[in-house]
N, C-alpha and C positions, 0 to 999 in steps of 0.2 A: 529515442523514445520521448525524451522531452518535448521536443517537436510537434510529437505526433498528440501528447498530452495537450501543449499549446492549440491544436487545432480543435482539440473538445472541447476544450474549456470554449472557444469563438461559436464553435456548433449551440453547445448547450445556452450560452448567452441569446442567441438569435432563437432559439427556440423558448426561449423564456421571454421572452419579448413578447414573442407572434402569441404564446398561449395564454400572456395577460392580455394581450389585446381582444382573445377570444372571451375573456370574460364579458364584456363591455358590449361583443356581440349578442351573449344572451340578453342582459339588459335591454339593449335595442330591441331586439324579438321581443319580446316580454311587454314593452310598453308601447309598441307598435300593435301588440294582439289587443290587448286592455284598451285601445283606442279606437281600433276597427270593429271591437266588439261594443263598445259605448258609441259611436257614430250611427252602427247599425240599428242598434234597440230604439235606442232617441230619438234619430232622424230618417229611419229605414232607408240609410245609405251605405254604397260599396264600393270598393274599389280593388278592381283585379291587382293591379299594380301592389297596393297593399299588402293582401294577402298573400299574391306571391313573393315580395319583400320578405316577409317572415320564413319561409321555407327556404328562401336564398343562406337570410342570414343562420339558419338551423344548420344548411349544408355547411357554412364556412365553420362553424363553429367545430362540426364533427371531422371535417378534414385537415383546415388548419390547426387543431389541438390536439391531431394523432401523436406526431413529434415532441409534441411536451406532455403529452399521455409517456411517451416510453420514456424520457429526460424522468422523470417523478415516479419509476417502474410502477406505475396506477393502471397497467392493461390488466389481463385476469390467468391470473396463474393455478395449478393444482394444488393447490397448500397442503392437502393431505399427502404427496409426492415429495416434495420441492421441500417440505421441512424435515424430512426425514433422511435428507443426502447432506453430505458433506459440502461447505464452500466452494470449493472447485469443482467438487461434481456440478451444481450450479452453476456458473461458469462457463464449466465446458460447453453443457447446453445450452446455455445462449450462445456461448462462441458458435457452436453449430448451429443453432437456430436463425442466429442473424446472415448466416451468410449463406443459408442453403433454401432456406425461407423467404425470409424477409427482404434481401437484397432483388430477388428474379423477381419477386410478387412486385417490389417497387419500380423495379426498371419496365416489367413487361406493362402495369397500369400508367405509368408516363409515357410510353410507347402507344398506349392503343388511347391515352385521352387525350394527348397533345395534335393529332389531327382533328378531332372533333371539334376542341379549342378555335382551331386555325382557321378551318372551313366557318365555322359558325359567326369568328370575328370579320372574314373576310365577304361573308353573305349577308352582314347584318342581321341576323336568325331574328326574328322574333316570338315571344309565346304565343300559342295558337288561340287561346284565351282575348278577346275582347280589352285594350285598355292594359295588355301585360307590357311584360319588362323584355327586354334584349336580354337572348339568351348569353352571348359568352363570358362575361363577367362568372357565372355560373358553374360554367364549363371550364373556366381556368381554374377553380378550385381544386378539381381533379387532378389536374399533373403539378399544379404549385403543393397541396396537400401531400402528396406522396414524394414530391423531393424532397421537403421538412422532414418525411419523416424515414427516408433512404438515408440523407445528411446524419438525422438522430441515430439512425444505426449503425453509421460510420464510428461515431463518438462515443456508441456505447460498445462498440467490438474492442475499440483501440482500450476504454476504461475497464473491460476483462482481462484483456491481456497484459493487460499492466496489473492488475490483480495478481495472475496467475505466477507473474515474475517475482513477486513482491514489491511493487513499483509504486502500487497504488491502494487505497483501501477500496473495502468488498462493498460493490453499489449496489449490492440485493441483498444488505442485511438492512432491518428494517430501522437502524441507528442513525444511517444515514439517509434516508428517509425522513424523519420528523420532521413534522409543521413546526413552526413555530409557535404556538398555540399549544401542541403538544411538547416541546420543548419548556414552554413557560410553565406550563400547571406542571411537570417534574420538576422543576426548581421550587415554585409553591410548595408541592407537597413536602420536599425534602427540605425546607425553609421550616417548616409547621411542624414536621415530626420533629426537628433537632428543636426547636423550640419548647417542645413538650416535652424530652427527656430533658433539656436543659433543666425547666420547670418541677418534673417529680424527680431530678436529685436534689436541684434546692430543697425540695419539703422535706424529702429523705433526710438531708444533713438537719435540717432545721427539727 
């Protein structure tokens, strides 16, 4: 099990990589729109290339950050359900969910986007738009996105079932979860409160 530990721990790092790198994609979106939108008004100029830039970099963001979507369990869960069951009952359904679900959906969408990819890289596709972009940069999002996040499911089955042994701590309680930020302001606050009984016993004794 160690092993298998070892190889999540390599998954989740690679996935925490790709999903900071997708921050950076928004940014680029972002000031890529703010620029094509002030070229436009200013100068009443355009550029398909541009524009579809920005929905390129939209797609990358949503595909490559699915995997550090499920790494950060930040997809959407029943809360009203899911908090009323037990730790392993939890668990068990993701253990079933990732492997009945999530595994066929990733393998069958890298099956049917990986020739699209191929053919498109292999024809030079281009967009039908005037001045656009080459489509397969595009089209590899598709099957790269859904290996990241087939890989994350791999790492997150092997960290239930190490749960379920007693091997590992539980990654759907929300303990292990906290930002750092959220981590910080609980030290803060328990910093301030012990501060302040320290404070009214001093006055108490005094």
């Amino acid at each position: 099990m160690s092993s298998l530990l070892g190889l999540s721990r390599l998954i989740d790092a690679i996935n925490t990589w790709v999903g900071k790198l997708t921050m950076w994609l928004i940014l680029a979106a972002t000031l890529i729109s703010a620029g094509n939108a002030v070229v436009r008004k200013a100068f009443s100029m355009s550029s398909n290339a541009m524009l579809e830039i920005q929905w390129y970099l939209f797609a990358g963001v949503f595909m490559l950050g699915a995997g550090y979507c499920l790494l950060q369990n930040a997809h959407v869960r029943i809360d009203f359900i899911s908090s009323r069951l037990t730790a392993r009952a939890r668990n068990w359904i993701d253990v079933i969910g990732i492997v009945v679900v999530l595994f066929p959906l990733c393998i069958l969408i890298i099956q049917l986007g990986w020739p699209l990819f191929t053919q498109a890289l292999a024809s030079g596709e281009m967009s039908s738009n005037a001045g656009g972009l080459i489509r397969w940069p595009v089209y590899a999002l598709i099957p790269a996105g859904f290996a990241l996040l087939l890989l994350q499911g791999v790492s997150e089955l092997i960290k239930r079932i190490a749960f379920l042994k007693g091997l590992g701590p539980d990654q759907l309680s929300h303990e292990v979860h906290k930002s750092d930020d959220e981590k910080l302001m609980e030290e803060l606050a328990a910093q301030v409160a012990a501060e302040t009984a320290a404070a009214e016993a001093n006055r108490k004794g005094t």
